[in-house]
N, C-alpha and C positions, 0 to 999 in steps of 0.2 A: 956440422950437418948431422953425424950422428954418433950421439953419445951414449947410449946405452940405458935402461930400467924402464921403467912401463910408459903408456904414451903420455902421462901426461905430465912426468917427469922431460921428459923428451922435446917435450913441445915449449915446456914451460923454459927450457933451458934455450931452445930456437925465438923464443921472446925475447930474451936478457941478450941474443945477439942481437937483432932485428934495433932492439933500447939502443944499444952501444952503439950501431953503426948513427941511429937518428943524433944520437949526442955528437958524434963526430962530426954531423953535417952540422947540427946548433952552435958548435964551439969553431965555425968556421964564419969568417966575414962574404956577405953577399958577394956572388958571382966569385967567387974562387973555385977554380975549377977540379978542385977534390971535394965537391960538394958533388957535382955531379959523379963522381966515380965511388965517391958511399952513396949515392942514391942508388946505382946499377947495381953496385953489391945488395942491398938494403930491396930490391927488386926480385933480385936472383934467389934469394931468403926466404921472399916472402911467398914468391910462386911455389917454391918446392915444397913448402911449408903450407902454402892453399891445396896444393893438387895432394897430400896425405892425409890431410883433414879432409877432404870430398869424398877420396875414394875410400876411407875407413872411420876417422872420426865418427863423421856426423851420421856414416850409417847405422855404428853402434848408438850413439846418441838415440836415433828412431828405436832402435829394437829395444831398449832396456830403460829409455826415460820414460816417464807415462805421458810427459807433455814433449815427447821426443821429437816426434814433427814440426812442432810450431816454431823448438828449440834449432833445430838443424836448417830450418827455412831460411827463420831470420840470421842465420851464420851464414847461409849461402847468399843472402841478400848484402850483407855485411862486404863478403869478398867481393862480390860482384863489383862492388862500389869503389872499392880499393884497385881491381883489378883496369876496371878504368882511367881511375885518376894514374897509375904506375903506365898505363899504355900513353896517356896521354903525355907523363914526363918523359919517355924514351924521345918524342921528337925535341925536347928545348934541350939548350943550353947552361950551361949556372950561369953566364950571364944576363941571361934573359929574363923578363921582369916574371913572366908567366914559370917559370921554373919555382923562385919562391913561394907562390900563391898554391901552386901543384904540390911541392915539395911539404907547404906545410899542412894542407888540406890530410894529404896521404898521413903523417905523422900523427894528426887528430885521429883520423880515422881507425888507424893499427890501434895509437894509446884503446882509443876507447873499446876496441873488440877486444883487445888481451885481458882489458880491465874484465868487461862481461866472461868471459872464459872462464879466468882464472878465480874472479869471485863467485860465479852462479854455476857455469856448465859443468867445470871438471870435478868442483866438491859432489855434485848431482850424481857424476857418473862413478868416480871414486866410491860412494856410495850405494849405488848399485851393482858394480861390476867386481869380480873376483879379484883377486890379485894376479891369479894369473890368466884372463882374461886383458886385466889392463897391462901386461907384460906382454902378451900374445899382440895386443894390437901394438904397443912401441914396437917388437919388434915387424911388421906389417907398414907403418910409419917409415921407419928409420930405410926399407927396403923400397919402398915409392918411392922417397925424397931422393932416393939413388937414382932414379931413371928417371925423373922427372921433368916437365923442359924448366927451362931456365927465364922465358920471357912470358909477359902476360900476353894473354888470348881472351881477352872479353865476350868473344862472342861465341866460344866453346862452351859445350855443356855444362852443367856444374854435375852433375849423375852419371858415373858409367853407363854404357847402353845394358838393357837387358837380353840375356842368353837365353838360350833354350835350356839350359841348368837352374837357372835362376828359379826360385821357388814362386816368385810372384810372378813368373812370365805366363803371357796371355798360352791359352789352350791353342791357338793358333799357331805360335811361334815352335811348338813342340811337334806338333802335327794330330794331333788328336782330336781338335777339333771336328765334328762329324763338315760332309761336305754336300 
């Protein structure tokens, strides 16, 4: 959960788990029921691992890509999707037919965002961002994935709410707004 060097060392390393536990479930026969007990693991992974890329990834992603928005969108459309099908395998079974279908949707769905990550997003940000900026945010990462919950919430925000610290918060929320 957490290894140490900049986030996208860190992340990329939470991949190669996420891989592992998926192969354990592939190198297992239908409804064997250590399929479901690396899916929960392979769940518990990936939540910790969505809730540190929300609350810091993808906001640096906005602040230093120039197509940072559209990049961090589609990643939060990405989890969403994930976030779903993982709420949806929490109710079945591995013996259940619907567990397979869930089970391998989800595996599609990670393969294909790691793939995009790791060949498009992080070479992007790796590129714009310091060293120790992308050292500053693993360690930021590595400190969410600590407190993180552990189950999908689909219908929880993908955005921390904004403060009255926040720089983009409305004049309202500060109080300076005239009345």
């Amino acid at each position: 959960m957490g290894h140490g060097g900049n986030v996208i060392d860190e992340l990329v390393t939470d991949h190669r788990e996420v891989e592992e536990l998926f192969g354990k479930i592939e190198a297992l026969p239908p409804g064997h029921k250590d399929r479901k007990v690396y899916a929960d693991q392979a769940t518990i992974e990936l939540v910790r691992h969505s809730v540190a890329e929300e609350a810091y990834l993808y906001p640096a992603v906005r602040e230093h890509l120039p197509n940072g928005d559209a990049l961090a969108d589609q990643e939060l459309e990405d989890h969403a999707t994930a976030e779903q099908t993982m709420k949806d395998l929490e109710g079945c079974d591995a013996g259940d037919a619907e567990f397979d279908r869930l089970i391998g949707s989800l595996m599609a769905e990670i393969r294909e965002h790691i793939a995009d990550e790791e060949q498009n997003l992080f070479p992007q940000l790796r590129a714009a961002c310091s060293p120790e900026q992308l050292d500053e945010l693993g360690d930021k990462v590595r400190q969410a994935k600590k407190t993180a919950p552990t189950r999908p919430h689909p219908s929880a925000p993908d955005k921390p709410p904004r403060t009255s610290c926040s720089p983009r918060a409305p004049a309202w929320s500060t109080g300076s707004a005239t009345r």
